[in-house]
C-alpha positions as CSV (number, residue, x, y, z in Angstrom):
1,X,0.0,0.0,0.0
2,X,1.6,3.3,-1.0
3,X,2.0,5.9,1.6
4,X,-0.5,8.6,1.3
5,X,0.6,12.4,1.6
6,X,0.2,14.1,4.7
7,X,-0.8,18.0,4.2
8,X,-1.3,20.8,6.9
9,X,-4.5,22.5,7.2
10,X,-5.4,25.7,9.2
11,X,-8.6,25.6,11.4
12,X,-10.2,28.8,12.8
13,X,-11.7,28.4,16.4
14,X,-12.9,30.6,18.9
15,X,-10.5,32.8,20.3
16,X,-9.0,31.2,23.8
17,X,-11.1,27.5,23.1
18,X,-8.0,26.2,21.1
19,X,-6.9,23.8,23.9
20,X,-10.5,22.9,24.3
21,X,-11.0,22.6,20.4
22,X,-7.4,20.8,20.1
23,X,-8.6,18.3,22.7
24,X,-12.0,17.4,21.3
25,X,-10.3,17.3,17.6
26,X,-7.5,14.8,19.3
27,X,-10.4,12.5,21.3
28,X,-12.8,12.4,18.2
29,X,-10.1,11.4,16.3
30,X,-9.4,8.4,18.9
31,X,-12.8,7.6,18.9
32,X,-14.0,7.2,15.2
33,X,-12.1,5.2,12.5
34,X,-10.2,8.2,10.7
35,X,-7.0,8.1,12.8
36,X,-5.0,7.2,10.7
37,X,-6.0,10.1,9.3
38,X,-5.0,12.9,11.4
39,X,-1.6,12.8,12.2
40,X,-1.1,16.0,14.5
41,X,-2.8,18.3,15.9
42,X,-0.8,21.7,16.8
43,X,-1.0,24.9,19.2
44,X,2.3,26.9,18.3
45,X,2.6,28.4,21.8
46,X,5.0,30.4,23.8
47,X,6.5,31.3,26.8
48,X,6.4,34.9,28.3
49,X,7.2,36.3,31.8
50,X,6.8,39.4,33.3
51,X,6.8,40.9,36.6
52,X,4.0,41.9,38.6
53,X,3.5,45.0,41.4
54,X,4.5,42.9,43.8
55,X,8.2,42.5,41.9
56,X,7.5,38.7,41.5
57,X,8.3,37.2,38.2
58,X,5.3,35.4,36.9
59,X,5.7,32.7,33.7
60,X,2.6,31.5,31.6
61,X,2.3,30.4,28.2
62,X,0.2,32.1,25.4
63,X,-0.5,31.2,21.3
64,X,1.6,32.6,18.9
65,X,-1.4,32.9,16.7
66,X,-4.6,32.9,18.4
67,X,-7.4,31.5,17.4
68,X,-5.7,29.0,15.0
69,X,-4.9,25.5,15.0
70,X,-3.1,23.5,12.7
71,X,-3.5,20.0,11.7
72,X,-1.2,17.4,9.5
73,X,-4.4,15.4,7.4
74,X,-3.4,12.3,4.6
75,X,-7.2,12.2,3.6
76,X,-8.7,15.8,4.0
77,X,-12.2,14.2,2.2
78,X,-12.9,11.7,5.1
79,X,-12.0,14.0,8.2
80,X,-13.5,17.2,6.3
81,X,-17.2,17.2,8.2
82,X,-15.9,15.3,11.4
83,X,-13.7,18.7,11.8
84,X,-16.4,21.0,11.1
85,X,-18.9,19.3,13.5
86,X,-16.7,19.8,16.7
87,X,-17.5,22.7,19.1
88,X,-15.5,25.8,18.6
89,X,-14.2,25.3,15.3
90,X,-15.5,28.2,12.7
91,X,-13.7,26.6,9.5
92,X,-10.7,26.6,7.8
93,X,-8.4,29.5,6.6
94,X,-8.4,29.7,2.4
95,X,-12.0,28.8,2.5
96,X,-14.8,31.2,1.2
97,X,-17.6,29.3,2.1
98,X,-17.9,26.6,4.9
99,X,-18.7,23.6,2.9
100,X,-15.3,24.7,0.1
101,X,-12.4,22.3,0.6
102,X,-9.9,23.9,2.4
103,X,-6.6,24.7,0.8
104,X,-3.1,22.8,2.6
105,X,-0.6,25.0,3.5
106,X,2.9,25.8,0.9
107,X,5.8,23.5,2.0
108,X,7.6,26.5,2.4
109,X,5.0,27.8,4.8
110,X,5.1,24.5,6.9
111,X,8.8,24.8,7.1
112,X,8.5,28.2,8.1
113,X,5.9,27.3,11.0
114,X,7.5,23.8,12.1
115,X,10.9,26.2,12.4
116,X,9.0,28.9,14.4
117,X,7.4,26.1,16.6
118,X,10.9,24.6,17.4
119,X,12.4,28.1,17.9
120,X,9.7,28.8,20.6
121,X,10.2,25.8,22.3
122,X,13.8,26.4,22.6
123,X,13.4,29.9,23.4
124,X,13.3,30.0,27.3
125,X,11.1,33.1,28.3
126,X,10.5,36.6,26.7
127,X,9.4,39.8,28.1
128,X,5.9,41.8,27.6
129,X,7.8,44.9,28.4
130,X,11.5,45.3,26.9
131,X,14.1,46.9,28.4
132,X,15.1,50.1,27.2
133,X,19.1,51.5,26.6
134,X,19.9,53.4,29.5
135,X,17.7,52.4,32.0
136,X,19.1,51.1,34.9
137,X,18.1,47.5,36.5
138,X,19.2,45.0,39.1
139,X,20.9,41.9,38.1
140,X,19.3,38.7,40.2
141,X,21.0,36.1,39.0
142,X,24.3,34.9,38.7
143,X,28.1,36.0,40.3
144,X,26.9,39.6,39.8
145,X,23.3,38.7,41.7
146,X,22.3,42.2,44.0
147,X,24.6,44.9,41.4
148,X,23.2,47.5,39.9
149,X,23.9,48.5,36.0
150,X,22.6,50.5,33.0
151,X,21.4,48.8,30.0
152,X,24.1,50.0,27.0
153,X,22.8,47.8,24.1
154,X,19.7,45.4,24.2
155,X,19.3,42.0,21.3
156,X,15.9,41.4,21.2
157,X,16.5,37.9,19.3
158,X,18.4,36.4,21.5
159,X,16.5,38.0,24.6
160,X,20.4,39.3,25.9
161,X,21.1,42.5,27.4
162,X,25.0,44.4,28.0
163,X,24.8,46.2,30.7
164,X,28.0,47.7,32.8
165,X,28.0,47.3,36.3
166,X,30.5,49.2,38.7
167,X,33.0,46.4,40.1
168,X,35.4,48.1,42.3
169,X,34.6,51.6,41.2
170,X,35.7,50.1,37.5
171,X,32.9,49.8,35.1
172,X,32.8,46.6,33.8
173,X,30.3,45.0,30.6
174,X,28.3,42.6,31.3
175,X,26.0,40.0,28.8
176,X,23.3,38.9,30.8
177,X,19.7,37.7,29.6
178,X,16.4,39.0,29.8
179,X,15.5,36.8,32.7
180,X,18.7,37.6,34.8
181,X,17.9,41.3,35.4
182,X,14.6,43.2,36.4
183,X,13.6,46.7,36.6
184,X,14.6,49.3,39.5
């Protein structure tokens, strides 16, 4: 039997049921006879801190493109109406009219998004609220933990700041990331 191709597909839910609309995609899937069908079901999500009032830093996880899911289909004509009949879901994207086919994502757009999915899981944390050059902060991690420094350059890829810190009344450049500094 020749291996079928497996294409993604966008799905449009209702904005923050996409866990809820992931899940009942995922257990309808277990429960009829089209999984071998759907291959995977995907949230692209990501990290982000930031610090509340209180000076506490909290962590939780939000989509990078809410109100979407995306799913990896062989047979788009035998999951098609399954899909549509779950709670939440509003369609798919490159669809005029509910009952159209939907169009499967460019391979260059599914590398794009697998590469962006595997960057954010690597990516540790980021910040709502970036640092700005020349503001001072407090370093809380590290050999340098309690100094105080000023922000000279700020690399929002790789979520680094240089700052200098006064060691011995010698001011000295530091790289340290977003995560290991907070606001005075």
């Amino acid at each position: 039997m020749a291996e079928v191709e497996r294409k993604w597909y966008v799905i449009k839910a209702v904005t923050g049921t996409e866990k809820k609309v992931k899940q009942n995609i995922e257990n309808e899937v277990e429960l009829s006879i089209l999984k071998d069908h759907v291959h995977k079901v995907l949230i692209p999500t990501e990290k982000v801190f930031h610090t509340t009032k209180s000076g506490k830093k909290v962590v939780t996880e939000r989509n990078y493109f809410p109100s979407y899911i995306f799913v990896e289909v062989s047979e788009m004509n035998k999951v098609f109406s399954m899909i549509l009949d779950i709670p939440g879901v509003l369609g798919f994207v490159g669809c005029k009219h509910k009952s159209d086919l939907p169009v499967a994502l460019r391979q260059a757009e599914v590398s794009r998004l697998l590469g962006k999915v595997d960057e954010l899981l690597s990516q540790d944390e980021s910040l709502l609220q970036p640092y700005k050059v020349g503001e001072e902060v407090n370093v809380t991690d590290g050999p340098f933990n309690t100094f105080k420094g000023v922000i000279e350059e700020i690399d929002t890829e790789k979520k680094k700041l240089k700052i200098t810190v006064k060691i011995f009344g010698r001011k000295t450049p530091l790289e340290l990331g977003f995560a290991q500094v907070e606001k005075i």
